[in-house]
C-alpha positions in Angstrom: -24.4 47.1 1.2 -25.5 43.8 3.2 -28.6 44.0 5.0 -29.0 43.3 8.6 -31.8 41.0 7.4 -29.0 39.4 4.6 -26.8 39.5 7.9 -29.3 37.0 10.0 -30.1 34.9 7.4 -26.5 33.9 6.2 -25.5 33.4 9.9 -29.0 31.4 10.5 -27.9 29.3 7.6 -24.4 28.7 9.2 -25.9 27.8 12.4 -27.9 25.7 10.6 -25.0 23.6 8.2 -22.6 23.8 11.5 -25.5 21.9 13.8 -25.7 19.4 10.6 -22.5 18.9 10.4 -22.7 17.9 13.8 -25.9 15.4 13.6 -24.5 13.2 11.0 -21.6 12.1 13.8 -23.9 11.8 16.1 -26.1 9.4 13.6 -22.5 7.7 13.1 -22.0 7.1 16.4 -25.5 5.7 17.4 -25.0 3.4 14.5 -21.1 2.2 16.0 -23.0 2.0 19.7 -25.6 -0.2 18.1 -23.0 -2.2 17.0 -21.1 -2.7 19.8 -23.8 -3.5 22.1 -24.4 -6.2 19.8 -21.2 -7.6 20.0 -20.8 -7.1 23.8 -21.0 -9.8 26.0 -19.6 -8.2 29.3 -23.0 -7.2 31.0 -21.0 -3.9 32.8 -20.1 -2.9 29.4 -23.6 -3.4 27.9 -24.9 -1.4 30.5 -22.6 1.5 29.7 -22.5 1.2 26.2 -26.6 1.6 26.4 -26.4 4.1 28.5 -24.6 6.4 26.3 -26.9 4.9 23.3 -29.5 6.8 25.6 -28.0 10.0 25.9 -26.4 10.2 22.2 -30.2 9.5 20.5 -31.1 12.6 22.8 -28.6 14.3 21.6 -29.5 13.4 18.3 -32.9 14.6 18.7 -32.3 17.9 20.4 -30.3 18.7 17.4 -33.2 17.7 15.0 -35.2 20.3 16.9 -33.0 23.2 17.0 -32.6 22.8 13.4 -36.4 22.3 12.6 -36.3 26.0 15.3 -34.2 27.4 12.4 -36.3 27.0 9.5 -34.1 23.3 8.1 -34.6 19.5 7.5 -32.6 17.6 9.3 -30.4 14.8 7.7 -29.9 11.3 8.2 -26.4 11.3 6.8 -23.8 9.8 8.8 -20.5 11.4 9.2 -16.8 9.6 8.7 -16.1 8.6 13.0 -12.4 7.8 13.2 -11.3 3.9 13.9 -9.5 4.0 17.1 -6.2 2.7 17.2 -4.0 1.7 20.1 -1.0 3.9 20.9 
C-alpha cells in the first residue's frame, strides 16, 4: 500500500523535474535574447528585446527558488527552443 508520505514525495519530485523541465527553456531563451540583442541595431527593438531579457532572468530565478523550496538543485541545462520559420 503507498503511503501518503510515498504519495508527497513522488508528486514533490514531479513538481520538481516538471519546474526543471521548464528552466532549461527559459536558460535557452536568455541565451537566444542575448543573442539577438547583440545583433540588433534598431534601438526600439533593443529596448524590447532587453526588456524581456529582464523579465525572462526573473523568471529564471523565481524558478531556481521554488525548486531550491522543494528540496532540488537547479540546472543550467538549456532546452531545444524551436527556430522560427516564416509561414
Amino acid at each position: 500500500m503507498i503511503q501518503s508520505s510515498d504519495t508527497n514525495m513522488l508528486a514533490q519530485a514531479t513538481t520538481v523535474a516538471g519546474l526543471s523541465i521548464a528552466l532549461s527553456y527559459e536558460n535557452a531563451a536568455v541565451d537566444r535574447l542575448e543573442r539577438r540583442l547583440s545583433e540588433s541595431i534598431i534601438p526600439e527593438v533593443r529596448e524590447k528585446l532587453n526588456r524581456h531579457l529582464v523579465q525572462t532572468r526573473e523568471q529564471q530565478e523565481r524558478l531556481k527558488e521554488r525548486i531550491r523550496a522543494l528540496g532540488g538543485e537547479p540546472i543550467s541545462e538549456r532546452g531545444r527552443l524551436a527556430i522560427p520559420e516564416p509561414p
